[in-house]
Backbone as ProteinMPNN parsed JSONL, in Angstrom:
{"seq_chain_A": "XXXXXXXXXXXXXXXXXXXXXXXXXXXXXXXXXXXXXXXXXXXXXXXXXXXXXXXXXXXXXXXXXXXXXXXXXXXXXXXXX", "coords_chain_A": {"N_chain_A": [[-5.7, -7.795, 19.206], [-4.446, -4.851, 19.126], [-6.266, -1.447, 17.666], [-3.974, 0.225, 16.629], [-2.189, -1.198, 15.804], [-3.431, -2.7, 13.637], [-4.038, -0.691, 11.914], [-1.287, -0.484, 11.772], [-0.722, -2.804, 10.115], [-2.496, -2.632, 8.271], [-1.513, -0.443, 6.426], [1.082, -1.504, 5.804], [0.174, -2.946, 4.356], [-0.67, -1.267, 2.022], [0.175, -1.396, -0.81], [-0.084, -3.573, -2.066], [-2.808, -4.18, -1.565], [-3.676, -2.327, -3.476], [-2.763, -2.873, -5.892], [-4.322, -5.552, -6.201], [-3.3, -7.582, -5.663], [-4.059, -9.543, -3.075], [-5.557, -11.76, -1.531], [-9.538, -12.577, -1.705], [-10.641, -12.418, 0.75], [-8.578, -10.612, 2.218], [-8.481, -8.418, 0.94], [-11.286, -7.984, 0.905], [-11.582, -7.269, 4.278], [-9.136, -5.336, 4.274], [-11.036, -3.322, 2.857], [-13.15, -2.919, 4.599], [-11.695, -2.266, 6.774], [-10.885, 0.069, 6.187], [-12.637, 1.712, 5.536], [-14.009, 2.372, 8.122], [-11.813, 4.059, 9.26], [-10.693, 7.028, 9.207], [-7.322, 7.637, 9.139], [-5.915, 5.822, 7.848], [-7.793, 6.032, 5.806], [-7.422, 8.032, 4.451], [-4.326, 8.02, 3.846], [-4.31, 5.746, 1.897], [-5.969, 7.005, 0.064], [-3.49, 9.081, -0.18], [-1.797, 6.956, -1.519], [-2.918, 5.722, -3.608], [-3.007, 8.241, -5.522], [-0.572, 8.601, -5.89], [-0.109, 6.242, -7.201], [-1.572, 6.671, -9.415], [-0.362, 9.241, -10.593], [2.852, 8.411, -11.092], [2.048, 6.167, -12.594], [0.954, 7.657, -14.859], [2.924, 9.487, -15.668], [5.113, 7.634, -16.204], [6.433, 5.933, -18.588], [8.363, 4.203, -19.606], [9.541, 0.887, -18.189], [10.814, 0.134, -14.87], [13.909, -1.75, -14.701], [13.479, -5.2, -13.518], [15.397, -6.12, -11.035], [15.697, -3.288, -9.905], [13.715, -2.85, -9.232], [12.557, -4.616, -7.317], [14.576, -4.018, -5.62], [13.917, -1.156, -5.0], [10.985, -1.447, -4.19], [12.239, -3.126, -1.381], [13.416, -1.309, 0.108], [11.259, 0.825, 0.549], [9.602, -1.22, 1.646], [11.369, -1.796, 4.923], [11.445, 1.339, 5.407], [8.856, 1.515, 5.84], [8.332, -0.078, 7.916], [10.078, 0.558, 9.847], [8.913, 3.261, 10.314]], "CA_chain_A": [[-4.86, -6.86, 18.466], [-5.4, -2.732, 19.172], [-6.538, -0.652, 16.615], [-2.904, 0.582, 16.085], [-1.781, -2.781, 14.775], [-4.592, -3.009, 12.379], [-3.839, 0.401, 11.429], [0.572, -0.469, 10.887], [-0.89, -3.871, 9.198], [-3.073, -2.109, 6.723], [-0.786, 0.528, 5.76], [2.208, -1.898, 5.306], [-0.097, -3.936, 2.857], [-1.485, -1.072, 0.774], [0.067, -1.695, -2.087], [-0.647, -5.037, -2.232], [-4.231, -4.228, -1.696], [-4.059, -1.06, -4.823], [-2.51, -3.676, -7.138], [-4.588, -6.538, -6.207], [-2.195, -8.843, -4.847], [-4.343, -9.867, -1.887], [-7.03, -12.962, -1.539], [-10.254, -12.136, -1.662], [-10.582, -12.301, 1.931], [-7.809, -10.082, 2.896], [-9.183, -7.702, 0.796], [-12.617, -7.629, 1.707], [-11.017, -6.644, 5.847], [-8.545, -3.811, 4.154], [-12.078, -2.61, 2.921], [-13.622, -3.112, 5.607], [-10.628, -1.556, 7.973], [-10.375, 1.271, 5.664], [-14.135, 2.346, 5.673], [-14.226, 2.978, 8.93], [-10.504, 4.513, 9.463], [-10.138, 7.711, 8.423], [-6.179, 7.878, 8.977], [-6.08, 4.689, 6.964], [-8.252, 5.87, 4.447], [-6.245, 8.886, 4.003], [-3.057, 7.083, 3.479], [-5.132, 4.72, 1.136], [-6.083, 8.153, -1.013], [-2.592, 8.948, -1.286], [-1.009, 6.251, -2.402], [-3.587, 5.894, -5.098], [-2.618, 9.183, -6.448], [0.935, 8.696, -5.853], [0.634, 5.762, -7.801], [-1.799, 7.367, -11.282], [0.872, 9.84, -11.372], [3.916, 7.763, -11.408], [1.506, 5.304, -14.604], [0.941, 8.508, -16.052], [4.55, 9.808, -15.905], [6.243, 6.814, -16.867], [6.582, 5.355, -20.02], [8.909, 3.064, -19.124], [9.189, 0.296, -17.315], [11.782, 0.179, -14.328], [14.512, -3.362, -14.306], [13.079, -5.972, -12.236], [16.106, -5.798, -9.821], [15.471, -2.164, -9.444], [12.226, -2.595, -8.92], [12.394, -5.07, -6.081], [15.276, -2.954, -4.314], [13.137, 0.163, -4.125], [10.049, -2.172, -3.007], [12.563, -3.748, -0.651], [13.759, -0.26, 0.81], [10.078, 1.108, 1.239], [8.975, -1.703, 2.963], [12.449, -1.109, 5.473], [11.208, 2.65, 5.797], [7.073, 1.541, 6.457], [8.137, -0.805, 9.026], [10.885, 2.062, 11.152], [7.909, 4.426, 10.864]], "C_chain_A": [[-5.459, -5.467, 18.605], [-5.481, -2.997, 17.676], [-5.206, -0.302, 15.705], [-2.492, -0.567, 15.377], [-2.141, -3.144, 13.876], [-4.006, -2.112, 11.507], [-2.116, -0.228, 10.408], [0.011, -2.098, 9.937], [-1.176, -3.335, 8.346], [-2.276, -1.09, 6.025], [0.702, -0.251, 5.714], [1.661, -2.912, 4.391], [-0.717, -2.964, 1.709], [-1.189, -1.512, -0.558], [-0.249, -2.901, -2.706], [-1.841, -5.169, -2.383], [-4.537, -3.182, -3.029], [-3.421, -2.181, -5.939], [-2.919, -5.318, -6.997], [-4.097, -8.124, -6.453], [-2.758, -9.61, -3.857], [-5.736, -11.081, -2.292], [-7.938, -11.758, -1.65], [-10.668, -11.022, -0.246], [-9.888, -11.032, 2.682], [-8.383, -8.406, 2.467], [-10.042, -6.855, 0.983], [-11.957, -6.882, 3.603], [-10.044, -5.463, 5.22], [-10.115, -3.072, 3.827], [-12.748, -1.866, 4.273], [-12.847, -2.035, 7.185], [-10.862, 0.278, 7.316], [-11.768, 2.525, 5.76], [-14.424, 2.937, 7.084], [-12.758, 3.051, 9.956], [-10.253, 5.578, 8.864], [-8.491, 8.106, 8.376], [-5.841, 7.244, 7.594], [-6.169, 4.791, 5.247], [-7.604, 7.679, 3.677], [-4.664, 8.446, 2.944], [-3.331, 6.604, 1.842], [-4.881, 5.788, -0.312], [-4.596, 8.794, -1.754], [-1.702, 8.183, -1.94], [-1.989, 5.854, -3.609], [-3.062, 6.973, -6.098], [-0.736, 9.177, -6.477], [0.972, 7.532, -7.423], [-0.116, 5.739, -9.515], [-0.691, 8.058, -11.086], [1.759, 9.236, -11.526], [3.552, 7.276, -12.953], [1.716, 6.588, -15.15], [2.636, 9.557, -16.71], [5.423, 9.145, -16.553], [5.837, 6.004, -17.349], [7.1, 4.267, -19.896], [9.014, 2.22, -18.352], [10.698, -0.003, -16.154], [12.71, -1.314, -14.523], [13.457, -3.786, -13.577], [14.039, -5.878, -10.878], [16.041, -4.265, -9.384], [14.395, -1.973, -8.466], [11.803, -3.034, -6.93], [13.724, -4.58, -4.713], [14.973, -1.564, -3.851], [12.049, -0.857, -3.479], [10.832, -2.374, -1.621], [12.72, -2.263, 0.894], [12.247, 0.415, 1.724], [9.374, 0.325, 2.355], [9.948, -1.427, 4.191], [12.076, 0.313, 5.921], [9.566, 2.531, 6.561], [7.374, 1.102, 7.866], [9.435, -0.39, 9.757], [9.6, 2.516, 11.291], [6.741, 3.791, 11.502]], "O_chain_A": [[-6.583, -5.066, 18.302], [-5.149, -3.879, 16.884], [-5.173, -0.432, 14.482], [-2.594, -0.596, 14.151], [-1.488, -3.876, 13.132], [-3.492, -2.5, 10.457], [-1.855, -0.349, 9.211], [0.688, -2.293, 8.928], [-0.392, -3.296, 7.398], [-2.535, -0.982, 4.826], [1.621, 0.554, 5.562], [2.387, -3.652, 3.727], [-1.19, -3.44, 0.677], [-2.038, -1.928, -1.347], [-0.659, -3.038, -3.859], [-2.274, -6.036, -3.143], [-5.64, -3.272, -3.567], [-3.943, -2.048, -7.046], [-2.214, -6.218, -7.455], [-4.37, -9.166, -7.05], [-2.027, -10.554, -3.556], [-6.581, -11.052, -3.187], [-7.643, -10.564, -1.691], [-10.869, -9.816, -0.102], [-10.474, -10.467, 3.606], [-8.63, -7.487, 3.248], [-9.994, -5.637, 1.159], [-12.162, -5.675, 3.728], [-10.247, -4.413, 5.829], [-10.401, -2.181, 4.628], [-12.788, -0.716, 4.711], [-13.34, -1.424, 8.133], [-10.955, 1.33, 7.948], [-11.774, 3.737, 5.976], [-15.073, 3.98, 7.153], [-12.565, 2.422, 10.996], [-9.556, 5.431, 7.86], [-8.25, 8.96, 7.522], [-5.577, 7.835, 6.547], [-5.59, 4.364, 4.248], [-7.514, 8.091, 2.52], [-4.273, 8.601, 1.787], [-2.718, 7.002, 0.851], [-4.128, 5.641, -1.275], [-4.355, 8.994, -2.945], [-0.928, 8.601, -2.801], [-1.411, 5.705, -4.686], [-2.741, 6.709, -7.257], [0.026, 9.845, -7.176], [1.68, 7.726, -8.411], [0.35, 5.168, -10.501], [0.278, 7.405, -11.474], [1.862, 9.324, -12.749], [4.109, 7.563, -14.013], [2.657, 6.711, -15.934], [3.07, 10.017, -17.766], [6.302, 9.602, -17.283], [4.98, 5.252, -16.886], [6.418, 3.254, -20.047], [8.485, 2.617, -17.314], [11.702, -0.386, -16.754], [11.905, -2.244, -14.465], [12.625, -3.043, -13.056], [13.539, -5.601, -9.788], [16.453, -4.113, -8.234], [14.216, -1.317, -7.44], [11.285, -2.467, -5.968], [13.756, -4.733, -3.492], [15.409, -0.942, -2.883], [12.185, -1.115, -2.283], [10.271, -1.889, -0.64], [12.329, -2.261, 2.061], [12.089, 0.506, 2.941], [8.835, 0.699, 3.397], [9.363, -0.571, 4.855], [12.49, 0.513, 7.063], [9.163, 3.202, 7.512], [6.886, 1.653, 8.852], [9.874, -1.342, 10.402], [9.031, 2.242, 12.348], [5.85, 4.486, 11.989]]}, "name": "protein", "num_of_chains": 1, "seq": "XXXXXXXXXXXXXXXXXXXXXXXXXXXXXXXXXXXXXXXXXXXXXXXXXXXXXXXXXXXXXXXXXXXXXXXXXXXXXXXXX"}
């Protein structure tokens, strides 16, 4: 597998890896990928802050069907780009 592949893998699982969704295992290798990736670990940085501001913005909590038709869309937009 190139580098690039690693790269569109790890950045179509961050959030999975920022809300600890992921084995241990899988984990430990986004670490691991991300430490020595700085595109990666870019990315990484902002979806962290993308996603304190959103907690700290909102109060509320979105539907569940909302929820999983924006997830659904983003993933749809990660995996075009």
């Amino acid at each position: 597998m190139s580098t690039n592949d690693n790269c569109d893998d790890v950045i179509a699982h961050l959030f999975e890896y920022l809300d600890s969704e992921m084995t241990d295992s899988d984990a430990e290798r986004m670490r691991a990928h991300v430490a020595d990736c700085s595109p990666c670990l870019a990315e990484l940085s902002i979806d962290e802050l993308v996603k304190r501001l959103l907690r700290r913005s909102c109060t509320e909590q979105a539907p569940e069907h909302l929820r999983l038709k924006i997830h659904l869309q983003i993933s749809k937009l990660a995996s075009q780009g």
